[in-house]
C-alpha positions in Angstrom: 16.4 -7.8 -4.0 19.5 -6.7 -3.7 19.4 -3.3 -0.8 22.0 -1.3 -2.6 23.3 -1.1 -5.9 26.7 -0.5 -7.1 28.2 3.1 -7.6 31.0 3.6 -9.4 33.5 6.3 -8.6 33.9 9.1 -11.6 36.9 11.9 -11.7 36.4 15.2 -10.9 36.3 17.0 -14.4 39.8 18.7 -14.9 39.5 22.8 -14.6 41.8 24.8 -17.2 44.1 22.1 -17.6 44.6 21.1 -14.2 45.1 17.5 -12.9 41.4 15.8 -12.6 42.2 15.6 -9.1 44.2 17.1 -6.0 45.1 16.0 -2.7 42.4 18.6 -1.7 39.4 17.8 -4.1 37.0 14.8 -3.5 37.7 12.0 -5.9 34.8 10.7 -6.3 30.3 12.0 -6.2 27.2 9.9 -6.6 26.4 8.7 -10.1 22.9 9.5 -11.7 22.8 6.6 -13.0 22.9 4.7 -9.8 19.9 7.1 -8.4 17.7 6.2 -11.0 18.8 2.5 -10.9 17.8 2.6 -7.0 14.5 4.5 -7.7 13.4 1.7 -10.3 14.0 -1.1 -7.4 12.4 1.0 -5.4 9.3 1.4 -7.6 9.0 -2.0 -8.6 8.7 -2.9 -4.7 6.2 -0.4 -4.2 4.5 -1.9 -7.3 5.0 -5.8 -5.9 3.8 -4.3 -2.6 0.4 -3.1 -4.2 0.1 -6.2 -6.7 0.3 -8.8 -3.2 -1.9 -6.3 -1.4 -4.8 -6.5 -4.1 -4.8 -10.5 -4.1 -4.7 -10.4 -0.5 -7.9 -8.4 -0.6 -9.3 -9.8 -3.0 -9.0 -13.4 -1.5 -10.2 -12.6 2.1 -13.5 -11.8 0.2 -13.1 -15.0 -1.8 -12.2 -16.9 1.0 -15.3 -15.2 3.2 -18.0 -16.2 0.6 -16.7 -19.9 0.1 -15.7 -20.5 3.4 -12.3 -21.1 2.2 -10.5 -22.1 5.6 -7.3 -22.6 3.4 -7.1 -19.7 1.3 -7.8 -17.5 4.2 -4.6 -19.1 6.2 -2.7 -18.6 3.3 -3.6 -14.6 3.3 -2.5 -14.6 6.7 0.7 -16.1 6.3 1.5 -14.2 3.1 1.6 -11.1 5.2 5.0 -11.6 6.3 6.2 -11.4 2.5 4.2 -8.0 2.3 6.7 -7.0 5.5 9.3 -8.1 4.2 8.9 -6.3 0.7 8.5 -2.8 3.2 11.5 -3.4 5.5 13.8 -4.2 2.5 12.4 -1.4 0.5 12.5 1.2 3.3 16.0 0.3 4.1 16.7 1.1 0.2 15.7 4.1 0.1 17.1 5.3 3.7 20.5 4.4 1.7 19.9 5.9 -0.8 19.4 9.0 0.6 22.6 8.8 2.4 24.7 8.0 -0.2 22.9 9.5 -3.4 22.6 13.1 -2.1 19.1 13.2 -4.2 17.7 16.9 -4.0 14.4 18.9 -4.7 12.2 16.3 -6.8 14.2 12.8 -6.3 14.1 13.4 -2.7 10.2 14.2 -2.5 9.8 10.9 -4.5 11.8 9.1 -2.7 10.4 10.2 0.6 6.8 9.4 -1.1 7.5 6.0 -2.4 8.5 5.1 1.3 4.9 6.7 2.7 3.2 4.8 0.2 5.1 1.6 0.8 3.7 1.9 4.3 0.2 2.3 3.5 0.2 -0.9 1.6 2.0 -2.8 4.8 -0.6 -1.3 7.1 -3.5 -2.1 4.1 -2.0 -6.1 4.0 -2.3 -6.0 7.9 -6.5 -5.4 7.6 -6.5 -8.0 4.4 -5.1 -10.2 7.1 -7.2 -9.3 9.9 -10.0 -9.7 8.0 -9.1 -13.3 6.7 -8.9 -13.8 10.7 -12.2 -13.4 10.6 -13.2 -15.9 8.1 -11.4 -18.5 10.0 -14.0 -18.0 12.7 -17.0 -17.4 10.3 -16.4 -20.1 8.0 -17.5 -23.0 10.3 -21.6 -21.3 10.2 -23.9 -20.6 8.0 -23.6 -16.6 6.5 -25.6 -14.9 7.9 -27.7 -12.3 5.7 -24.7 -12.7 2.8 -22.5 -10.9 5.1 -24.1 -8.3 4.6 -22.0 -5.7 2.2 -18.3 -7.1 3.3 -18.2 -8.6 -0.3 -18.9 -5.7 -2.2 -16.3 -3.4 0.3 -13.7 -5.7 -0.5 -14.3 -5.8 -4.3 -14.7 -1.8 -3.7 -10.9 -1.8 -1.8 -9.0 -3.9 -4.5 -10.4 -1.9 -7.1 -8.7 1.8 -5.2 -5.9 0.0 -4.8 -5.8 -1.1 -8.3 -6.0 2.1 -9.5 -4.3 4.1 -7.0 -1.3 2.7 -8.3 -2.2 3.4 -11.7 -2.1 6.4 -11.3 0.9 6.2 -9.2 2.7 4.5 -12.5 1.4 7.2 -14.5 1.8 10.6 -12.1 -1.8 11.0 -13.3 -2.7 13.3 -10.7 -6.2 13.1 -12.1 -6.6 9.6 -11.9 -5.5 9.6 -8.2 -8.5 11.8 -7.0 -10.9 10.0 -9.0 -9.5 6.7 -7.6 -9.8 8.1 -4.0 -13.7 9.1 -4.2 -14.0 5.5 -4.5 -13.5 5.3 -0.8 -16.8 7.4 -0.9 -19.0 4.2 -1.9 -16.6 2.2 1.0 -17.9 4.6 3.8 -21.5 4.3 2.6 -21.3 0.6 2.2 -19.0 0.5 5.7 -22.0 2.6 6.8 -24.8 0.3 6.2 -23.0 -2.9 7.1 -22.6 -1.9 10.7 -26.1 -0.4 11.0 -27.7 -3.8 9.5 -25.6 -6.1 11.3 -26.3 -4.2 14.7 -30.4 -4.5 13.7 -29.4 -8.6 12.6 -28.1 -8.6 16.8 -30.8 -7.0 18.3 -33.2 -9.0 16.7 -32.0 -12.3 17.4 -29.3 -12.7 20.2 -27.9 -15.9 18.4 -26.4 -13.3 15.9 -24.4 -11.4 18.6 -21.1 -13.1 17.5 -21.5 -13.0 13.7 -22.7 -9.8 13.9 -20.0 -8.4 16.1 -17.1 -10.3 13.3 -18.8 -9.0 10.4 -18.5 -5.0 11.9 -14.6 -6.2 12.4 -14.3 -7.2 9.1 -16.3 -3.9 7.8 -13.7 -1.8 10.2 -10.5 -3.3 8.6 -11.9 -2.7 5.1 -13.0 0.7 5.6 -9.7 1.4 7.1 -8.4 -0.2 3.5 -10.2 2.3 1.6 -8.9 5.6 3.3 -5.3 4.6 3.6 -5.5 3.9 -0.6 -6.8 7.5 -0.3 -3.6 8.6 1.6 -1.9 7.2 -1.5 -4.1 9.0 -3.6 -2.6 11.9 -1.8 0.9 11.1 -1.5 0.3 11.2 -5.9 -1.4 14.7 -5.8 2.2 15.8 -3.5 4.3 14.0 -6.1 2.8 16.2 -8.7 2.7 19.4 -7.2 3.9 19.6 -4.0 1.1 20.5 -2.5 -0.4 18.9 0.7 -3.6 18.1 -0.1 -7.0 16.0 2.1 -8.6 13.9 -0.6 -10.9 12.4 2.3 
């Protein structure tokens, strides 16, 4: 992906018949073509960012309930690519405010595109950490299903799904229904940690699955309310208002 794009230099428009330019007047002023040719990159990272995010939470889960060794190394790894995706896309957009000069509603954009590519780098980090997980669950039986992780994780992919959606869209009314999806991720965040505590004290041989499946619980929780900051960051798009959807 290329970090900057190229911007042609225009004339300054002639003034009652004067020269189009003077040894005093600039020459030359960003293009608003070039903005809105940076703003699509820029969307279509945020877009690849949430697309890799999804399949990365999706597959810990996947790899959790088959004790997929392989498919959980390969969440792992793909993290770096999710970094990589943020760095070159947050450099874009530093750019681009330095050499676009966007004002009033390209530069909210802009400064929410780079919040939300953020989320997603911190949301691929817990997708990791919780294929981590499976790497040291996979080689015992489950114990009591893991409890709710599945159903979190199916819960997370789903907000971020449609989070995005509504990012796509500026459907300020899809993003707040998409964040009280994080309300079912508490509850079942909730009961996962109180079971799994009860599965510990009842049988000491369940300390250390119990004690991995609240990690795994904690990193998809933590999923849920950062695709609720996104949620947010779409209500501020809209109308540029500050807003706690949690």
């Amino acid at each position: 992906m290329n970090e900057t794009s190229a911007r042609p230099d225009l004339p300054v428009p002639a003034v009652d018949g004067a020269a189009e330019t003077t040894d005093h007047a600039p020459a030359t002023h960003p293009t608003r073509d070039a903005l809105d040719r940076e703003l699509r990159i820029i969307r279509e990272s945020v877009l690849r960012m949430g697309s890799l995010v999804e399949d990365a939470v999706r597959g810990a889960a996947q790899a959790l309930v088959t004790h997929d060794v392989a498919l959980a190394t390969r969440i792992i790894k793909g993290d770096a690519v999710i970094n990589e995706v943020q760095r070159s896309m947050t450099r874009l957009i530093a750019v681009t405010i330095a050499t676009q000069q966007p004002v009033a509603r390209d530069l909210r954009q802009l400064l929410t595109l780079d919040h939300v590519g953020y989320e997603l780098e911190r949301m691929g980090d817990h997708a990791s950490s919780v294929a981590k997980q499976v790497l040291k669950l996979a080689s015992v039986a489950p114990l009591e299903g893991y409890v709710h992780l599945p159903a979190m994780a199916e819960r997370d992919a789903e907000l971020v799904h449609a989070v995005l959606r509504a990012l796509v869209d500026l459907d300020e009314g899809a993003a707040r229904a998409a964040a009280r999806l994080d309300d079912e991720i508490d509850r079942l965040y909730h009961s996962t940690f109180d079971r799994a505590v009860e599965l510990m004290q009842q049988d000491p041989a369940n300390v250390d699955q119990g004690a991995r499946i609240i990690l795994a619980s904690h990193y998809l929780e933590r999923i849920g309310d950062r695709g609720t900051n996104i949620a947010e960051d779409v209500v501020f798009l809209e109308t540029g208002e500050v807003e706690d959807l949690n």
